[in-house]
Structure formats: structure tokens, C-alpha cells
C-alpha positions in Angstrom: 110.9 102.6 128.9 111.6 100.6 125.6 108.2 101.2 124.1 106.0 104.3 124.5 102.8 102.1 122.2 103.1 98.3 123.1 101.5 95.9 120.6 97.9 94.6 120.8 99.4 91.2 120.5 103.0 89.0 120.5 104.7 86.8 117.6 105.2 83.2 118.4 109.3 83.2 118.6 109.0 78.9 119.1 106.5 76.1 120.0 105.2 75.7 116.5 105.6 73.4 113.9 104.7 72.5 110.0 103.1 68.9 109.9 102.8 69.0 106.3 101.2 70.8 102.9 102.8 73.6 101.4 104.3 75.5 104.0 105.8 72.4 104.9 107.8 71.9 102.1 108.8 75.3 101.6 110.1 74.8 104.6 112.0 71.9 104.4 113.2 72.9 101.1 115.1 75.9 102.6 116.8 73.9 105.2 118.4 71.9 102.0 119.3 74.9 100.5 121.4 76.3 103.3 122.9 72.8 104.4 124.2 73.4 100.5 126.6 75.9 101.2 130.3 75.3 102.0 131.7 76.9 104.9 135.3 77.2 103.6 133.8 79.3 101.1 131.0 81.5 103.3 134.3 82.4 105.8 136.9 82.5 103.0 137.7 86.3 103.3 137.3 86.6 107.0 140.1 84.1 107.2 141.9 86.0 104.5 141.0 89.4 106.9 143.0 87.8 110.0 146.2 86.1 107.9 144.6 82.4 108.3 144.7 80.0 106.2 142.1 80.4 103.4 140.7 77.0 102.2 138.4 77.6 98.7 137.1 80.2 97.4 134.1 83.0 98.0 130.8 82.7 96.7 130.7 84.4 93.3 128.4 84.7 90.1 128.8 87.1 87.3 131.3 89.6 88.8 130.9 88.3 92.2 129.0 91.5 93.4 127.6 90.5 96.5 130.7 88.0 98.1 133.6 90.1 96.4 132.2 93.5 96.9 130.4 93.4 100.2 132.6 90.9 102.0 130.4 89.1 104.6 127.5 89.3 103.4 126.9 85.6 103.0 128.0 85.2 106.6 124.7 87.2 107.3 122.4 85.5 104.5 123.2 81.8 106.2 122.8 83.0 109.9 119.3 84.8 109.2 117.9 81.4 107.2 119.6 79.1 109.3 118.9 80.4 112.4 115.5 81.5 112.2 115.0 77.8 110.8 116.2 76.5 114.1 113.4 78.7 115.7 111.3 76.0 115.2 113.2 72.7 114.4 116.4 71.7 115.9 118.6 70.1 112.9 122.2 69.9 114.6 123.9 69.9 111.3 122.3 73.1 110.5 123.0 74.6 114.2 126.8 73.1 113.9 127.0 75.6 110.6 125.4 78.1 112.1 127.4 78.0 115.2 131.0 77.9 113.4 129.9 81.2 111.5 129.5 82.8 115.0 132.7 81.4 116.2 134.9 82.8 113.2 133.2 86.3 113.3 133.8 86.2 117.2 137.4 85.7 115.8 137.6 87.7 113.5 136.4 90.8 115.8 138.4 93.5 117.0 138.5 94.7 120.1 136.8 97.4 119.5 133.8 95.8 118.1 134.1 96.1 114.5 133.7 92.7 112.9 133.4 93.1 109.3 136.4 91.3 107.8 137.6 94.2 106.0 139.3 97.5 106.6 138.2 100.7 108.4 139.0 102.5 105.0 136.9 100.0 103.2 134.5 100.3 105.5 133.6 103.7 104.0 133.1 102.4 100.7 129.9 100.7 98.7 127.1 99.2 100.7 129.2 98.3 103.7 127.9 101.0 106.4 124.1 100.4 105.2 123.5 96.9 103.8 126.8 94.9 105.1 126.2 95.8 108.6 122.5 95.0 108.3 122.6 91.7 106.9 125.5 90.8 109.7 123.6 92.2 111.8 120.4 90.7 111.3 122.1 87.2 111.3 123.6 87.9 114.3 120.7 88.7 116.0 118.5 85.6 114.5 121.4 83.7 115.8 120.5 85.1 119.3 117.2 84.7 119.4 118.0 80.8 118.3 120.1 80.6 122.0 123.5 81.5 120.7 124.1 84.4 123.4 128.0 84.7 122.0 125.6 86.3 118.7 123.7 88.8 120.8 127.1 89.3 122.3 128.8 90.2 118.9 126.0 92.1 117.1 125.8 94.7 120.6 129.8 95.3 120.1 129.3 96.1 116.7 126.3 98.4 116.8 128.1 100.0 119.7 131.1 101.0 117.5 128.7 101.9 114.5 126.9 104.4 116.9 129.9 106.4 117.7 131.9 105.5 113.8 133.4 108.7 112.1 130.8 107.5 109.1 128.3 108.8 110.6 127.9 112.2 109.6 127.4 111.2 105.7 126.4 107.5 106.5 122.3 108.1 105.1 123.9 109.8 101.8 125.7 106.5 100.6 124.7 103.6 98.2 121.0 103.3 99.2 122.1 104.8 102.8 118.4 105.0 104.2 118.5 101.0 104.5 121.0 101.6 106.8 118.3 102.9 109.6 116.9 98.9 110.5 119.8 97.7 111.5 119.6 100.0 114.5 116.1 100.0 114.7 116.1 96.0 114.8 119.0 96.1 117.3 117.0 98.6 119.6 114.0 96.2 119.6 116.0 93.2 120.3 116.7 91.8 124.0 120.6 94.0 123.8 118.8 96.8 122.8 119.7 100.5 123.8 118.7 104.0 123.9 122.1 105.0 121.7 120.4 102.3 118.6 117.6 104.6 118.2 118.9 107.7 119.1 121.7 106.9 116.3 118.3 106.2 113.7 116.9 109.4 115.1 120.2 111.7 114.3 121.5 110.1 111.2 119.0 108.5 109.2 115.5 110.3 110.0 114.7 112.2 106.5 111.7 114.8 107.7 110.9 116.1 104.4 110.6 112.4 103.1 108.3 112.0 106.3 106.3 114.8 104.9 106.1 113.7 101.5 105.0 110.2 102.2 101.6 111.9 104.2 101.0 114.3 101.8 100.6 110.9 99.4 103.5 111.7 96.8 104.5 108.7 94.8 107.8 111.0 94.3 108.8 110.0 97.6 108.9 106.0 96.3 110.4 106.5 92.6 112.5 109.7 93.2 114.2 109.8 96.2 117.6 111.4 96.0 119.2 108.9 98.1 121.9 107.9 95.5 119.2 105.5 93.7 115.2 105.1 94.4 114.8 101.5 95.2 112.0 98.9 97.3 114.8 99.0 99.9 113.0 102.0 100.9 110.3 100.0 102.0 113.1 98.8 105.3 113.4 102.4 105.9 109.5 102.7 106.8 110.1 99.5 108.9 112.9 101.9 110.7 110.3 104.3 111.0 107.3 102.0 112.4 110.1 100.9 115.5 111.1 104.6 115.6 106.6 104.6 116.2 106.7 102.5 118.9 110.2 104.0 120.3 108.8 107.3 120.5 105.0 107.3 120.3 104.8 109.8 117.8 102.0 109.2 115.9 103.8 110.9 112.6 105.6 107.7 112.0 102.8 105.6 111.9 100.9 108.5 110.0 103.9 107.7 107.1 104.0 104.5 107.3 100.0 104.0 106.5 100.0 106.4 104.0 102.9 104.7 102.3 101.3 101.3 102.4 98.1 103.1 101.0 100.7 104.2 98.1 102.7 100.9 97.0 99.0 99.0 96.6 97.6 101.4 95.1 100.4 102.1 92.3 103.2 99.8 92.9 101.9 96.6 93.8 101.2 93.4 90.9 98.7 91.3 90.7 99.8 88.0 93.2 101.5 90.7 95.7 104.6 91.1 94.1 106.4 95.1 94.3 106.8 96.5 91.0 109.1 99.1 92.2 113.1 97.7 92.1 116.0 99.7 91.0 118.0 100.8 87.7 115.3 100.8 85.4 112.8 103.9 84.4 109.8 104.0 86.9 106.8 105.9 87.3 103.5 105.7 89.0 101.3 102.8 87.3 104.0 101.5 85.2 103.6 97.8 86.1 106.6 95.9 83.9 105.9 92.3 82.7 108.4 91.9 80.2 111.8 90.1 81.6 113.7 93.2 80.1 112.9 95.0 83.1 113.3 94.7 87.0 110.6 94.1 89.2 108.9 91.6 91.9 112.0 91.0 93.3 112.1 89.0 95.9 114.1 91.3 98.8 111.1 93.8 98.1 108.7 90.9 99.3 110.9 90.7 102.3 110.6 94.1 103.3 106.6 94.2 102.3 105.7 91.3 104.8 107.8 92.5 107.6 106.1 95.2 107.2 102.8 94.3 107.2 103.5 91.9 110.6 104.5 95.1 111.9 101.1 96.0 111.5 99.4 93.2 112.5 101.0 93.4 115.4 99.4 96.3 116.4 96.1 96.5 114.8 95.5 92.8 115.0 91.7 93.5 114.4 92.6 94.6 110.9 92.9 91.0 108.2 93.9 93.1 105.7 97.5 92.9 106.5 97.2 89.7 106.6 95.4 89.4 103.0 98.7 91.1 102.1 101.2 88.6 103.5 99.7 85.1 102.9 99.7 86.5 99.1 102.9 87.0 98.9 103.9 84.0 100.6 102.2 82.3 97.8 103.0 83.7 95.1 106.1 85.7 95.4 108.1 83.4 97.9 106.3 79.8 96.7 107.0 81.1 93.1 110.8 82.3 93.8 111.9 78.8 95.5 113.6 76.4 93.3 113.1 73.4 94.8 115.8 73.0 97.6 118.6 74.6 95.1 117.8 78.2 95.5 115.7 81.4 95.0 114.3 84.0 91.8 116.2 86.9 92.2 112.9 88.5 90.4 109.8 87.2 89.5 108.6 88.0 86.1 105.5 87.8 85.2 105.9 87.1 81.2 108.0 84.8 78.7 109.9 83.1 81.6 111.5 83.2 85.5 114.5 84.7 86.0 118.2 82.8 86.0 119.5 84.2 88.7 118.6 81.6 91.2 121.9 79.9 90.1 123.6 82.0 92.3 123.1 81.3 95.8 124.7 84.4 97.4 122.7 87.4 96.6 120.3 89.7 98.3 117.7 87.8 97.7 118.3 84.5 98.3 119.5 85.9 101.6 116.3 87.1 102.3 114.0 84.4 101.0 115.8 82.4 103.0 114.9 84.2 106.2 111.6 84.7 105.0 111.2 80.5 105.0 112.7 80.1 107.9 110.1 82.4 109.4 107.1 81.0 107.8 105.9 79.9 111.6 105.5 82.3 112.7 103.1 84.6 110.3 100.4 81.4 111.5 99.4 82.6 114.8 99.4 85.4 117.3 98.5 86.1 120.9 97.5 87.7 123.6 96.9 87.0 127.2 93.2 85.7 126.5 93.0 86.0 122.7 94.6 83.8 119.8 94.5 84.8 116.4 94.8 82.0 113.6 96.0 84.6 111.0 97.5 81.8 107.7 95.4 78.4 107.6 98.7 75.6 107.0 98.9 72.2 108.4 100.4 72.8 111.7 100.7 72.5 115.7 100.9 75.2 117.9 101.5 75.8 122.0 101.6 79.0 122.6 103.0 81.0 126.0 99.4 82.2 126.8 99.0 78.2 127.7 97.1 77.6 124.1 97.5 74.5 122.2 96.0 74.2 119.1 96.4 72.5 115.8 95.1 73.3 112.7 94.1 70.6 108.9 94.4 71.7 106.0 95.1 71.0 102.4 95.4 74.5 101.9 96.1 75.8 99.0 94.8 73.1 97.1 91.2 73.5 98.4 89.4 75.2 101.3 88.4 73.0 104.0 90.3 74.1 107.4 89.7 72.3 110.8 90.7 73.5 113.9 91.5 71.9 117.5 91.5 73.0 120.6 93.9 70.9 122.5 94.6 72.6 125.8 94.5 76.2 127.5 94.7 77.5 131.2 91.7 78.9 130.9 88.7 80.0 128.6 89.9 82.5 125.7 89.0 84.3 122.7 89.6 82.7 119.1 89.8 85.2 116.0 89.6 83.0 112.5 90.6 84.8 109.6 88.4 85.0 106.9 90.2 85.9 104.3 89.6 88.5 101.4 90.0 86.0 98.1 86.8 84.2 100.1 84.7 87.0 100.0 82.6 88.2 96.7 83.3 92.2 98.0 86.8 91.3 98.9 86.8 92.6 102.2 88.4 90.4 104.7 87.7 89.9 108.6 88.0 87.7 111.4 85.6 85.3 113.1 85.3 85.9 116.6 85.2 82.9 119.2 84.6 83.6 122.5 85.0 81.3 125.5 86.9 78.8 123.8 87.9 75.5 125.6 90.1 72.7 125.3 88.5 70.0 123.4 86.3 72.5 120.9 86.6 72.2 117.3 85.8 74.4 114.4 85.1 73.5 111.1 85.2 76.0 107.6 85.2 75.6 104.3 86.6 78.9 102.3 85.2 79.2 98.6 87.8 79.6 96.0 86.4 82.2 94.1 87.7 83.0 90.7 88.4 86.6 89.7 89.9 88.5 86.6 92.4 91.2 86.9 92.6 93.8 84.2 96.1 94.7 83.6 97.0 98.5 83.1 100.7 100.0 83.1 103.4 100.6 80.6 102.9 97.8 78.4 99.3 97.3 77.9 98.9 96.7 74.1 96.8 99.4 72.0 93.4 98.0 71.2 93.5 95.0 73.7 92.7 93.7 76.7 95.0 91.7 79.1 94.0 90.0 81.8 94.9 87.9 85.0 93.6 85.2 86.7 93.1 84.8 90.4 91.8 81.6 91.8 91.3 81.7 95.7 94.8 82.7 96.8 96.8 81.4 93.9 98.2 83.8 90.9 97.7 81.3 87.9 99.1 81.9 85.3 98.5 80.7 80.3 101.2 78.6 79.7 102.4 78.6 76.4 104.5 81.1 74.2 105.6 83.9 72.4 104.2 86.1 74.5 101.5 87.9 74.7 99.5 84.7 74.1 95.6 84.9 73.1 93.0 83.3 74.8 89.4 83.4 74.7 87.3 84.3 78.8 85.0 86.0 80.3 86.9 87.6 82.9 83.7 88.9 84.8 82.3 85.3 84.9 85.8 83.5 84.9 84.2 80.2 86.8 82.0 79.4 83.7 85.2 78.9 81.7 87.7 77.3 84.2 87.5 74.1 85.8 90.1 72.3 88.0 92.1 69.3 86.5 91.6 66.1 88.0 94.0 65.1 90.6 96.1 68.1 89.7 94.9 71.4 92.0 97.2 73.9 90.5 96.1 73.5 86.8 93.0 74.7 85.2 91.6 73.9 82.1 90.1 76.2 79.8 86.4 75.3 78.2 86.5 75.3 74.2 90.5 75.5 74.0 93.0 72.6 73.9 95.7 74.7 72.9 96.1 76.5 76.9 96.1 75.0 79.8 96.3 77.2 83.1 98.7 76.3 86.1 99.6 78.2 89.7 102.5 80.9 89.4 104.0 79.0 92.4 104.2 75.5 90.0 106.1 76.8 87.4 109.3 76.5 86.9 111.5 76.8 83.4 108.0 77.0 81.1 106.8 79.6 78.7 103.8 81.6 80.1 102.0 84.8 80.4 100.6 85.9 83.5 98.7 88.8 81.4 97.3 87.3 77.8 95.3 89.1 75.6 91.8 88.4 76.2 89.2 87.7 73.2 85.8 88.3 74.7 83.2 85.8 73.7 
């Protein structure tokens, strides 16, 4: 038996679609981005591995880090984006790509397995075990689940070389090792999964004593773990460790995993859903950077944090709260990372200005933002046999396998007003309608419950977009002042103006007497008595000065 606890309900892997807003776009935006890259250049060095002829040259920025020194990787950044776009919306240019990566890697195999174009030797070295194999790995498997059985194929003959590699022993003690512990994990629950993928995350990577230390609540376990650098890559390892859940039934997984969520919002979450924790910087419980001197929000830790909390969903679908979690960072993490259709923050700052480093298109990141687009579907709805649950409100269609088809109209986020219809079903079933947390004056979110729903019914809601103030606190809080945030429904907005810190004059327990909405323009706010500010969305802004955390003049 694959899983010992089954989930309460099933991810859509097709049958929906985006028919417009901002979802939409993000969307489409991402399929630009990939059809950007050059193939010469994604395959260069597994042509250069096999003595081929080596048209171009490899992705590179800076000192090339990702391209030079974890050969492939890019291979496995276009596969996961491109073919978890394809999911939902055939575009035979982007399949043709997709489909000529698979075909060179098949290539470029041995017949052993191993298809990293490198050497064994090499293998041994850097990120290669770990973060190489996963990202191959993952794109392999996206590729799969997009029809390309060669893919499934490919990523099985790899994982069953890795499970019997001589690098085995000291594989969890490499650069950031414990990320290595998905890739199995994510194999195992895949279609080729076998017992050997988990038993492999079981013997090599499993860390008891950080098991421990995540119950017992220690925020040691998140900014000091020994494993060659702490880093938000930690938070794959407790998706390793939910599968391993499921795998095994043991309830001490899931016991670490929940108390670990518990820990990262309580102490290492920012306002707007970002992760504060990164790596090579000085960390500590609370410490909350803003200023672009430091590294944090970055946009692989969003990844991992969604992931994680679809995991969840998943299995406590009754719960909206993981939800609450998601569709904020969808907003304003992902939204605020995308650069139009030319590429993605590497970190989202908060202060003074975004980051540069979506110039370069081949980095950990923009690997997984793109996946994370392509897979914006599918956070909209889940199922079960009688039950649908309408989890993100985005201008969509849906027909789902439990016979459901639905469709929902929205201009979400610019205001609240959501319709739903009830097109067809086989029978009468149960409709959950989130209500989420930024639409509630305690915060607390839940879902509507439906029952004995039928084709042709409609429901109508209009969500209020309640304004809210967040006091900052961390590191760089400024003696003597106050600075504060503004939340309006699900949007991070943000003073635009500079230097930083900038001033500004609120009441952040009564923000709504002091904001109002700009005509025609949803994502700016203007401020009552002050000419000199204006406030706009985090998502909307894109090379201007700004502080998400001004000081704040009570009146």
C-alpha cells in the first residue's frame, strides 16, 4: 500500500482554465518568459557531456553559479514551468521545447541511469546529489504528468541509480543536503513511484533529533541547523517529511510539520507572506530585515511555503487557514516577484527598492516561480467524490473528475464581488466557499458550506476589503518610532516615495478614515491631508522608491 493516511480531498491535475483577471496574466506572462529561453543554450553542456556539437553558450550571470556550477539545472527550471503550464493549456511551441529537453537528456543518459551531464566524480561535488537531482527531477516528473511517458521513464532510471549511489552514506551532510530528501519523497508519490524512494528518505536523510527539536517548538531547529548552512530550503525538507506522514502513518511527521508551520508564522514570516529566513546573512528569532542589504522573502522560500501548505489542505480541507496562507503569497510574493513576461525577483525587499536579480533568468528562483505560475490552477479548486471546495476566487472555468462543472467571476483583487455557477454535475453535492481571513474583522477564516448543490445554482458574495495596520517589530525598528504596514483586503500596499524610512501621518487602528481608493486605479490609495504620498499594491511596483514600513506620525 502506497499511502497508510489518504487525503480528505484530490488536486485538479487538468480541466481548468484562467478566463482572465490577475491570475490570468500571471499566467500568461510565464508562458512568455519560458518561450524566451534558447535551447542551444539550456542543453549547451549536455552536448558538451556526450562530445556533440555545442551551439552557444550556457546561461550565466555574475559568475554563472547556477548553469556553470550545477550543470543542468536550467534543464529542470524549463521542464517544471513549462510543463506544469501545459497542465492546463496546450501551446505546441512550448510542448515542442519541452519535448526536445526530454529527448537530449534521454540522450544524454547512461545506461545505468544517471543523466546528469557531468561526471560521476563531479557528481560528488556542490549541490549536485541534493539540488541538481531535484530540480531534474522535478522537471522530469512535471513532464510526465504533462503526457510525456519517455519523462516518467527517465526520472524512475535516475532515482533508481541514486537509491543504490556510493553518495549515499554522507549525501544529507553536503551543501544544504536535507533538500535532497523531496526528490525521493516526490518520486515515491508520483505514478513510478517505489518502496526503495522512501525507504532511501527514510535511511539517508531522516534527522530524528531535528524531528524532535521542531515539536519541542525550537526556532534553533530553523536558524541553526548544522547542515552545512541554515536556510528556507529547510522548509522542502518538512515537505519530505509530510509524504514520509502519509508513507508511513506516523503521526510524528505530521506532529513536526505543524509545529514548524506554527514556528515560521509566528517568528519568521513578513507581513504579505513573504519568509524572512534565507541564507548567508545573521538570523535570529524576530529579526524581520527590510533593508536591501540583507536576504530575505526570497522567492524559492515561497515555493516551498505554498507547497507546503497544499499539502495541508489536502488533508485537513476543513481548515481555510492554509489557504489564507497561499492566496497571500500568491499575491504578494509571486505577483510582486514577476517582471512582466521577462523574468522573476530573486528576493523581495520590502524597503528602498526590488531586487536586480531578475535579469538573470537561470536561478533558483526563477526556476521555481516559474513552476509556481504554471501551477496557479490548480490552488483554485479541490474535490472529493460529493464535495467541491472553491479555495482562491479568480476568473476561471472548472470540470472537475467528480463530474463538477463550475465557473467562477471575479474582478478579484481589485474588488470583492465573486459569482459562482453551477454548470453541470452527476449528481447533487456539497459546495465549501471560502471566506477568507482579510474579510473577517477577527481574522479568522472559514468556509461556507452548500449542501445539495445542483446544476444551474448560482451563488453570489461580495467580500469586504477591510483595511488593517501592521506594526513592524524586528531588527531594524527605529528607537522612538513607530513603523507600520498597510494591508488592504489581500493586497500588501506599500508609501512610495524615498530615502527611506519615509514619514507619513495614519491612524493605523482606524486606517479606512485615512485611505481611499484612486479612481479608476484599484491598486493605489490616496492618503487624506498628504499630497506628498501616494499608496500603491506591492504586486504593482516595479523599479520605484518605497517603503513597505514608514514611520508613522500619529494624529
Amino acid at each position: 500500500m502506497k499511502f497508510r493516511v489518504s487525503n480528505r480531498v484530490s488536486q485538479p491535475m487538468s480541466g481548468v482554465s484562467l478566463t482572465g483577471g490577475v491570475f490570468q496574466r500571471m499566467f500568461e506572462n510565464n508562458i512568455g518568459f519560458l518561450k524566451g529561453f534558447d535551447l542551444d543554450r539550456i542543453l549547451y553542456w549536455y552536448r558538451v557531456h556526450k562530445g556533440k556539437k555545442s551551439p552557444g553558450v550556457p546561461y550565466a550571470f555574475g559568475d554563472g553559479h547556477f548553469e556553470n556550477n550545477l550543470k543542468g539545472q536550467t534543464a529542470g527550471e524549463f521542464l517544471m514551468g513549462a510543463c506544469t503550464s501545459l497542465l492546463w493549456k496546450e501551446d505546441k511551441a512550448l510542448r515542442d521545447m519541452a519535448d526536445a529537453i526530454v529527448d537530449e537528456i534521454a540522450q544524454c543518459k547512461d545506461d545505468d541511469g544517471f543523466l546528469i551531464p557531468i561526471t560521476r566524480d563531479e557528481f560528488k561535488t556542490r549541490e549536485y546529489p541534493n539540488y541538481t537531482r531535484a530540480w531534474i527531477t522535478f522537471g522530469l516528473l512535471d513532464a510526465g504528468f504533462a503526457g510525456n511517458e519517455k519523462a516518467f521513464s527517465l526520472a524512475r532510471g535516475m532515482s533508481d541509480w541514486f537509491n543504490r549511489s556510493e553518495v549515499l552514506p554522507y549525501v544529507k551532510d553536503m551543501n544544504l543536503g536535507f533538500q535532497g530528501i523531496l526528490a525521493c519523497t516526490r518520486v515515491y508519490t508520483s505514478p513510478i513511484g517505489k518502496k526503495e524512494d522512501i525507504d532511501t528518505a527514510l535511511m539517508y536523510y531522516k534527522e530524528d533529533w531535528w524531528l524532535d527539536q521542531l515539536i519541542k517548538g525550537d526556532h534553533r531547529a530553523i536558524y541553526e541547523h548544522p547542515g552545512n548552512h541554515p536556510h528556507s530550503t529547510l522548509l522542502t525538507t518538512l515537505e519530505g517529511y509530510h509524504d514520509i506522514f502519509r508513507a508511513t502513518g506516523d503521526p510524528k511527521y505530521l506532529t513536526a510539520v505543524k509545529s514548524a508551520l506554527h514556528m515560521y508564522e509566528d517568528k519568521w514570516q513578513h507581513v504579505g507572506g513573504g519568509i524572512s529566513m534565507c541564507e548567508n546573512d545573521r538570523y535570529f528569532p524576530g529579526c524581520n530585515w527590510l533593508s536591501p542589504n540583507h536576504n530575505y522573502n526570497e522567492l524559492c522560500s515561497t515555493n516551498f511555503w505554498v507547497l507546503l501548505n497544499q499539502r495541508m489542505h489536502l488533508l485537513e480541507p476543513d481548515n481555510a487557514h492554509y489557504m489564507d496562507e497561499i492566496e497571500s503569497s500568491l499575491y504578494n510574493v509571486l505577483l510582486a516577484s514577476q517582471v512582466s513576461d521577462r523574468g522573476y525577483h530573486y528576493l523581495n525587499f520590502l524597503e528602498k527598492h526590488k531586487d536586480m536579480r531578475w535579469l538573470d533568468r537561470a536561478t533558483c528562483c526563477a526556476s521555481l516561480g516559474t513552476r509556481l505560475a504554471g501551477l496557479l490552477p490548480q490552488f483554485l479548486y479541490s474535490y472529493a467524490e460529493d464535495e467541491v471546495y472553491i479555495n482562491l476566487y479568480a476568473q476561471s472555468e472548472a470540470a472537475l473528475e467528480n463530474g463538477v462543472k463550475l465557473s467562477v467571476h471575479t474582478d478579484m483583487p481589485e474588488n470583492g464581488r465573486v459569482l459562482v455557477k453551477i454548470h453541470n454535475c452527476d449528481r447533487p453535492f456539497t459546495l465549501y466557499l471560502r471566506h477568507p481571513r482579510w474579510a473577517c474583522e477577527d481574522g479568522k477564516s472559514f468556509y461556507i458550506k452548500k449542501e445539495n448543490v445542483r446544476a444551474g445554482d448560482i451563488f453570489e458574495m461580495e467580500f469586504p476589503f477591510i483595511m488593517k495596520g501592521v506594526k513592524y517589530t524586528g531588527a531594524e525598528q527605529i528607537y522612538g518610532k513607530e513603523r507600520w504596514a498597510l494591508m488592504r483586503g489581500p493586497m500588501l500596499f506599500a508609501c512610495m516615495g524615498a530615502p527611506a524610512p519615509l514619514t507619513v501621518t495614519w491612524d493605523p487602528e482606524n486606517p479606512e478614515m485615512w485611505f481611499e481608493p484612486v479612481k479608476g486605479k484599484w491598486d493605489r490609495l490616496s492618503l487624506r491631508g498628504d499630497e506628498m504620498h501616494e499608496y500603491r499594491a506591492y504586486a504593482s511596483i516595479e523599479d520605484e522608491p518605497f517603503s513597505v514600513y514608514p514611520v508613522l506620525l500619529r494624529p
